[in-house]
N, C-alpha and C positions, 0 to 999 in steps of 0.2 A: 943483935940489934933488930928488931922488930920495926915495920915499913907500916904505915895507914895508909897505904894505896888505895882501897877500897869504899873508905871511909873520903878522903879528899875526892874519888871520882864520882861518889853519891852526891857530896857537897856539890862538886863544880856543875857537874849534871843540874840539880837543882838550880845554881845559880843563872844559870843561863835558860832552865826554861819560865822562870821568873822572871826574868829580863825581854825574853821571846814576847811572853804574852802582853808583859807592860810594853812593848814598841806594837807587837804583830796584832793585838788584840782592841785596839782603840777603831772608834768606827769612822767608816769611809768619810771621806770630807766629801761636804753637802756644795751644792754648787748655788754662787749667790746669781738671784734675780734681782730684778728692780720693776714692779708696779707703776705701769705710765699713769693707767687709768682703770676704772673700773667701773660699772652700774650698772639698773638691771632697767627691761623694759619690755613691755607686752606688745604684740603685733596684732592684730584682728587677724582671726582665721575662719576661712568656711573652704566646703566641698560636698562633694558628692562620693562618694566610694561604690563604685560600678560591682556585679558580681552578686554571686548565691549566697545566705540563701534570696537574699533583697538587696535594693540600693540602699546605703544610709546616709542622711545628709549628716553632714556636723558643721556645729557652727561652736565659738568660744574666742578663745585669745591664748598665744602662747608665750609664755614669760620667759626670757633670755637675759641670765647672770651672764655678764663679759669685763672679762678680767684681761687687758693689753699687757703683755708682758717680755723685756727685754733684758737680754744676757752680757752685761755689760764687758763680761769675763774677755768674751770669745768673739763679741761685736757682734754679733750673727742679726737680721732681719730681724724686728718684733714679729712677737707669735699673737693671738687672739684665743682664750683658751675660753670656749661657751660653753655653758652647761642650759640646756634647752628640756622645759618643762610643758609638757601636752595635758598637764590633770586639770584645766581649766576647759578642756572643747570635750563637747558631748555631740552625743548623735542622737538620731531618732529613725526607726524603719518606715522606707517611704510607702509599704505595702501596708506591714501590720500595725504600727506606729511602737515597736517594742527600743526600749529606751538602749542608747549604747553609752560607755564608757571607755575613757581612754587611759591609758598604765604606759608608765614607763617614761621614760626621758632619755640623754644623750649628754654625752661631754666630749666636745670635739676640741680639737687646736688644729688652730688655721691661721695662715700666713697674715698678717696685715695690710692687707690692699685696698683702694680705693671703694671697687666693687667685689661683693664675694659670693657667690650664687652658693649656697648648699642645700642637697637633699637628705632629709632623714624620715628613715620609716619607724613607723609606731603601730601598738596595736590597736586594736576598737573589742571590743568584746560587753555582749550582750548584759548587761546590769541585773540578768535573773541569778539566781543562785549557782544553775545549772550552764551559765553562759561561756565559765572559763574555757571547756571543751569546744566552743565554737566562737574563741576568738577569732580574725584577722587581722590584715595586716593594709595598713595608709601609709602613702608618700607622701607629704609635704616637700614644697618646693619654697624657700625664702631667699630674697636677693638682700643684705644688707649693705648699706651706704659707711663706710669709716671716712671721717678728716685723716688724712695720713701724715699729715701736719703737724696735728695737737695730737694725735694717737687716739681718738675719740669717735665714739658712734655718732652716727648724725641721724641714719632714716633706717626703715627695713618694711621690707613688704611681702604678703605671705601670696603664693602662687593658686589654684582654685583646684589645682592638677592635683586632685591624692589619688586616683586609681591604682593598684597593684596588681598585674595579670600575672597569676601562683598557674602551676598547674596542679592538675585534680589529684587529688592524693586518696 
């Protein structure tokens, strides 16, 4: 009498990792949010940016997408998730008058509170062809106002303070 051993444990082999990857191979569960609120809004901005090779004033507005967003899963605090835009403020050299430009943005999350001071820096970099190599770097200082009520922005105001003191490299 002749046994298919072989033959059934290829089989069973197979059936199982069939089975493995139909359960072990499905993707991760996504975890649900809920959107309180959302909208965007521009702040007035100006400064000065102290430092070599000149000072540059900039003047502009900076645009803030805010999306309030709560995890109804876990109850946890609403979050405030920004995504903060500087391609609208320009500079200018207070010595040469050479024109600057500002790159780059931010996507923060931050707690939901009444008042929320935050810093973010950005670069400025010279508008010539050759400017990239003599980028630097601005602070911006913003306090935003949220209703923590409605979940809702209310005010925001931008600080004057961009200095950043690097040291010389």
């Amino acid at each position: 009498m002749k046994t298919r051993r072989p033959l059934f444990a290829v089989a069973l082999a197979l059936l199982v990792g069939s089975l493995g990857g139909l359960v072990g191979g499905s993707s991760p569960a996504l975890a649900v949010v809920s959107i309180a609120s959302a909208g965007t809004t521009t702040i007035p901005y100006g400064g000065l940016v102290q430092g070599a090779p000149e000072p540059v004033l900039l003047l502009g507005f900076v645009q803030f997408d805010m999306v309030v967003v709560q995890d109804p899963d876990f109850g946890t605090p609403p979050v405030v998730r920004l995504s903060i835009d500087f391609s609208h403020v320009a500079g200018v050299g207070t010595k040469t008058g050479t024109k600057y430009v500002t790159s780059g943005g931010q996507d923060l999350i931050r707690p939901l509170v009444a008042t929320d001071v935050i810093d973010v820096t950005f670069a400025i970099v010279p508008s010539s062809a050759t400017g990239a190599a003599r980028a630097r770097q601005a602070l911006a200082s913003f306090t935003l106002n949220y209703n923590v009520g409605t979940e809702t922005f209310s005010s925001g105001t931008a600080s004057p303070a961009v200095n950043v003191s690097l040291p010389a490299q």
